[in-house]
C-alpha positions as a Markdown table, in Angstrom:
| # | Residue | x | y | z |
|---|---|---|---|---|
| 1 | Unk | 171.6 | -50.7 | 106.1 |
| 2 | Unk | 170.9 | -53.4 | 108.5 |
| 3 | Unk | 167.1 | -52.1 | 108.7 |
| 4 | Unk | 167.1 | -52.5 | 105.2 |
| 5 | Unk | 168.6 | -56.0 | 105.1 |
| 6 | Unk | 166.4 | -56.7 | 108.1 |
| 7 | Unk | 162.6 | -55.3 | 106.3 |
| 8 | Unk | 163.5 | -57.6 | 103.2 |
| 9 | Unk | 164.0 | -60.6 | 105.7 |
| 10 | Unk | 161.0 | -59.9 | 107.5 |
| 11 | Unk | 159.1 | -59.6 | 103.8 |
| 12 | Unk | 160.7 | -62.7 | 102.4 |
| 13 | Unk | 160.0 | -64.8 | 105.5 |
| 14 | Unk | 156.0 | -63.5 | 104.9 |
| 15 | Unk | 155.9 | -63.9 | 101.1 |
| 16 | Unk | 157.3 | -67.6 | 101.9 |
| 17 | Unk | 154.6 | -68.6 | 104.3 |
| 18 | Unk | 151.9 | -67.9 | 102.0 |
| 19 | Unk | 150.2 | -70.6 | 100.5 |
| 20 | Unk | 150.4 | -70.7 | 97.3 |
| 21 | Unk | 147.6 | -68.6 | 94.9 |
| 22 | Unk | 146.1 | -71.4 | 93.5 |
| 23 | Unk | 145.4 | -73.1 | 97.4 |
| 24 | Unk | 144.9 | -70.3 | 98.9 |
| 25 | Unk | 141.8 | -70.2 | 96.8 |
| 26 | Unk | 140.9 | -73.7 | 97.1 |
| 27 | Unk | 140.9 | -73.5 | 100.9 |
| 28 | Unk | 138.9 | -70.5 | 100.7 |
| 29 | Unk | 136.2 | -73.3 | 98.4 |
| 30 | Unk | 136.3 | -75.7 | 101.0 |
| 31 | Unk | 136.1 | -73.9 | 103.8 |
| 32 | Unk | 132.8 | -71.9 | 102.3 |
| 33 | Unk | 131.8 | -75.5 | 101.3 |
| 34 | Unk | 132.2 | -76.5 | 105.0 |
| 35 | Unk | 130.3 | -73.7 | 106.6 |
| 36 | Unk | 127.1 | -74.4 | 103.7 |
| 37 | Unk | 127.1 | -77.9 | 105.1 |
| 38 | Unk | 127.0 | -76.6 | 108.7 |
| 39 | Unk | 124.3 | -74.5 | 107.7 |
| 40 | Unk | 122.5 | -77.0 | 106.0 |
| 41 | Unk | 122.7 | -79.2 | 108.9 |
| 42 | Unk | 121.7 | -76.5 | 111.6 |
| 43 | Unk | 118.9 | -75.8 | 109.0 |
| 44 | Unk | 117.5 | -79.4 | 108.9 |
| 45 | Unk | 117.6 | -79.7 | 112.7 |
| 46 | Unk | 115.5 | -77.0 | 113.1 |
| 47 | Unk | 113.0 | -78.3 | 110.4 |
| 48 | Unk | 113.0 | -81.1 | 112.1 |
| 49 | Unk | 112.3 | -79.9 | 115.5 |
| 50 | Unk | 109.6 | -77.6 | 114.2 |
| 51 | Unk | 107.7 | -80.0 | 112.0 |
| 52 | Unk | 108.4 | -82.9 | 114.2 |
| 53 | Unk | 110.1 | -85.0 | 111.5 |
| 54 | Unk | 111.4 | -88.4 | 112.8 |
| 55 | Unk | 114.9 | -89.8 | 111.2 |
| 56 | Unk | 113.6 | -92.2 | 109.2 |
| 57 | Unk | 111.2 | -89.4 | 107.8 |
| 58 | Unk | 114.4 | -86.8 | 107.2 |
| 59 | Unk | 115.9 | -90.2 | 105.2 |
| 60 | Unk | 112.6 | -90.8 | 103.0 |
| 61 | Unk | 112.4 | -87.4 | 102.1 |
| 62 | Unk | 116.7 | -87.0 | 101.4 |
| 63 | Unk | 116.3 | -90.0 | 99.1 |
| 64 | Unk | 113.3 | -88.9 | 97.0 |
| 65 | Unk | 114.7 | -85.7 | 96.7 |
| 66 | Unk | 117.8 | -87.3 | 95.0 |
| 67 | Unk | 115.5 | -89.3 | 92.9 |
| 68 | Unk | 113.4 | -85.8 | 91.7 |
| 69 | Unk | 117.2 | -84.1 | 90.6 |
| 70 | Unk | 118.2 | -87.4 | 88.8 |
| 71 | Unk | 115.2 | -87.5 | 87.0 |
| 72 | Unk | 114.9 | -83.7 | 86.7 |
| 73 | Unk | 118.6 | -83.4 | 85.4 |
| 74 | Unk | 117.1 | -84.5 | 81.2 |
| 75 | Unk | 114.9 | -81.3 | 81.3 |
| 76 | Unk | 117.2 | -79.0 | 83.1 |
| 77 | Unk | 119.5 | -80.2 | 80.6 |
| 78 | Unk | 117.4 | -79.4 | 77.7 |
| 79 | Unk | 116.4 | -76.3 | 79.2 |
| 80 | Unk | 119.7 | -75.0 | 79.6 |
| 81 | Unk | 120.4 | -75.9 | 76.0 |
| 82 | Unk | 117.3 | -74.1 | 75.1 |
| 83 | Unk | 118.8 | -71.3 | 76.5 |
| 84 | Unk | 122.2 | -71.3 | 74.7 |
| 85 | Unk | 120.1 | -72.1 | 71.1 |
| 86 | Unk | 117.7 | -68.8 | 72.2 |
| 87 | Unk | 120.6 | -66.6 | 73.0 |
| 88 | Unk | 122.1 | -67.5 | 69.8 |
| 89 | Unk | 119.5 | -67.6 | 67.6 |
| 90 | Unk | 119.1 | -63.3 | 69.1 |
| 91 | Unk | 122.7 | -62.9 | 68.7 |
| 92 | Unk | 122.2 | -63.1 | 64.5 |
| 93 | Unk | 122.5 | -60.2 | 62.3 |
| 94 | Unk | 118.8 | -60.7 | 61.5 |
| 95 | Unk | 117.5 | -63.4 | 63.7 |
| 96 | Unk | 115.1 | -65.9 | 62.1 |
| 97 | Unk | 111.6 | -65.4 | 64.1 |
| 98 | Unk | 110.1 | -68.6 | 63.1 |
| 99 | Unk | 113.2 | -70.2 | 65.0 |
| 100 | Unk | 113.0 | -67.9 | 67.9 |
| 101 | Unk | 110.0 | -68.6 | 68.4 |
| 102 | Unk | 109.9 | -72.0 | 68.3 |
| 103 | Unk | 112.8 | -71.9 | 70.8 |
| 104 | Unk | 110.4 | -69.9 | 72.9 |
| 105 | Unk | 107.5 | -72.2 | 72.8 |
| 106 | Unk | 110.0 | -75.3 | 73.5 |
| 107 | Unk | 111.3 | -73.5 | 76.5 |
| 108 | Unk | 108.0 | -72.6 | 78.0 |
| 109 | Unk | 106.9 | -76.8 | 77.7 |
| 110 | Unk | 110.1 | -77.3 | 79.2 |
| 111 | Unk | 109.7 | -75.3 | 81.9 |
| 112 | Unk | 105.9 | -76.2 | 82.4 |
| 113 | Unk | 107.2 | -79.7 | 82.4 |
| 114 | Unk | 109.9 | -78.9 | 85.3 |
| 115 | Unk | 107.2 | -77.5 | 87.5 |
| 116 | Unk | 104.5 | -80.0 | 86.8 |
| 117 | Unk | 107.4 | -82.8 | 87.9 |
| 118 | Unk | 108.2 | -80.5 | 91.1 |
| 119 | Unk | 104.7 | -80.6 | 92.0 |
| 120 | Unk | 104.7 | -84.0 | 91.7 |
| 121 | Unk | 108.0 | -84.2 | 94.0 |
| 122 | Unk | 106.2 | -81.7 | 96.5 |
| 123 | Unk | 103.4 | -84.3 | 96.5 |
| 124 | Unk | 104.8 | -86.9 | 97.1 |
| 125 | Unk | 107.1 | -85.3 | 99.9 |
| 126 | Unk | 103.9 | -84.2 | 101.6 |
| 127 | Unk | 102.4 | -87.2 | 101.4 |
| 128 | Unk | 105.3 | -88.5 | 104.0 |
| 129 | Unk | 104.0 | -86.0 | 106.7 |
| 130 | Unk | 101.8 | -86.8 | 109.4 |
| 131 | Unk | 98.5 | -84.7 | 109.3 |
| 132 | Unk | 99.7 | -82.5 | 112.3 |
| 133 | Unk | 103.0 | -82.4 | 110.2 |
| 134 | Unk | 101.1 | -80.7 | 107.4 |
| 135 | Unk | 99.5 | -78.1 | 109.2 |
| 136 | Unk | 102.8 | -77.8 | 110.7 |
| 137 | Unk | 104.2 | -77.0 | 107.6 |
| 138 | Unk | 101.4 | -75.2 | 106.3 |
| 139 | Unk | 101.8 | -72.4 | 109.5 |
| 140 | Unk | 105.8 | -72.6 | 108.4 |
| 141 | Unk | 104.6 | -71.8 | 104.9 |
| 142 | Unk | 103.1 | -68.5 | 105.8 |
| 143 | Unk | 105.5 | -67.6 | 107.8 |
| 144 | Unk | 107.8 | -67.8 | 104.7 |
| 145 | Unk | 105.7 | -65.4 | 102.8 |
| 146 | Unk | 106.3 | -62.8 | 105.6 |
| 147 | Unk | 109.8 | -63.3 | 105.8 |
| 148 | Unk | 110.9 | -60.5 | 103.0 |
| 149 | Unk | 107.9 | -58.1 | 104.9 |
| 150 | Unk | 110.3 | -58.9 | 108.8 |
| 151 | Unk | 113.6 | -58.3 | 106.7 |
| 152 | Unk | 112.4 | -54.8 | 105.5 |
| 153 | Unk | 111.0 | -54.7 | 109.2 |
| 154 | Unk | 114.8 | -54.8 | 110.5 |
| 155 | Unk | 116.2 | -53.0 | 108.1 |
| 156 | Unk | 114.5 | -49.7 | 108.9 |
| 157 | Unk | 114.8 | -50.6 | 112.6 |
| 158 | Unk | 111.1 | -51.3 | 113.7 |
| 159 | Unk | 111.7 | -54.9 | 114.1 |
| 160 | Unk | 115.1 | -56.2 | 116.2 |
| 161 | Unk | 117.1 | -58.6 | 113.7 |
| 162 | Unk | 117.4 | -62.2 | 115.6 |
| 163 | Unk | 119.5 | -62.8 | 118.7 |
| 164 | Unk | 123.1 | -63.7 | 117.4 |
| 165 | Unk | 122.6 | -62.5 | 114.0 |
| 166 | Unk | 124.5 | -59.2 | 114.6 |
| 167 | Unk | 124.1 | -55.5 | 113.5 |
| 168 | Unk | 124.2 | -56.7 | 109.6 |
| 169 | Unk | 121.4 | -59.2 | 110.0 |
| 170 | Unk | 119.0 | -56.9 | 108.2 |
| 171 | Unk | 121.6 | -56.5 | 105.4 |
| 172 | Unk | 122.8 | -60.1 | 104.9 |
| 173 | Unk | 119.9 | -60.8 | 102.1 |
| 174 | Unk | 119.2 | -57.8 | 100.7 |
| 175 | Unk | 118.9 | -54.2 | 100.9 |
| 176 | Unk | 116.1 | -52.2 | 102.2 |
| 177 | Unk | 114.0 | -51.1 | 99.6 |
């Protein structure tokens, strides 16, 4: 009896010192929110060691970055509801094609329109580098393309994944294919 009386103690004492659901969850969110920052940061540090970007260069290119989203939010916008208009318009019994169509030649000028303004962005953001910067990022750039080739590489074990990345490192974005 009194190892009975003592396991329903011990439970209740543990059920008690759980946060509750709905926190639990939110410090889960923050503290995933906390490590992305970290990341970020660790990420931007290492840009800027490899392309030699000054602070006030990291700052420049921060702030017109925020400009490009502000004025890229209209279009995304649009696209999105694009999108929602398209996936109805299939939904119907007997979807209208002139509509469907025209939802599919809006969307296509909307997203030519996004990537015309992002190559405007990227432009401009180039345009901030020094010209040893740019070929900088230009080696960076094709290294990029060989990432996905190096993460096949590790997972079938002819390439060792990164010191401090672990066993899983090979894993962590993808599976081998």
């Amino acid at each position: 009896m009194n190892y009975r009386m003592f396991a329903l103690l011990l439970l209740g004492g543990a059920l008690l010192a759980q946060p509750p659901a709905g926190r639990a969850i939110g410090m889960r969110a923050q503290r995933g929110q906390a490590m992305q920052r970290a990341a970020a940061a660790r990420n931007m540090a290492a840009l800027k060691d490899v392309l030699g970007l000054s602070d006030a260069q990291v700052q420049q290119l921060r702030d017109l970055r925020r400009q490009q989203a502000e004025a890229a939010r209209p279009t995304m916008e649009q696209l999105r509801a694009n999108r929602k208009a398209l996936a109805e318009a299939m939904q119907a019994d007997s979807p209208d094609a002139a509509r469907v169509g025209q939802l599919m030649v809006d969307g296509k000028k909307l997203r030519e329109s996004a990537r015309a303004a992002g190559d405007e962005f990227r432009a401009k953001a180039q345009a901030l580098l020094t010209p040893e910067q740019k070929t900088k990022l230009a080696e960076l750039q094709q290294a990029g393309r060989k990432a996905g080739a190096a993460r096949q590489a590790m997972g079938l074990g002819l390439l060792a994944p990164p010191r401090g990345a672990g066993a899983q490192a090979p894993m962590l974005r993808g599976r081998v294919q």
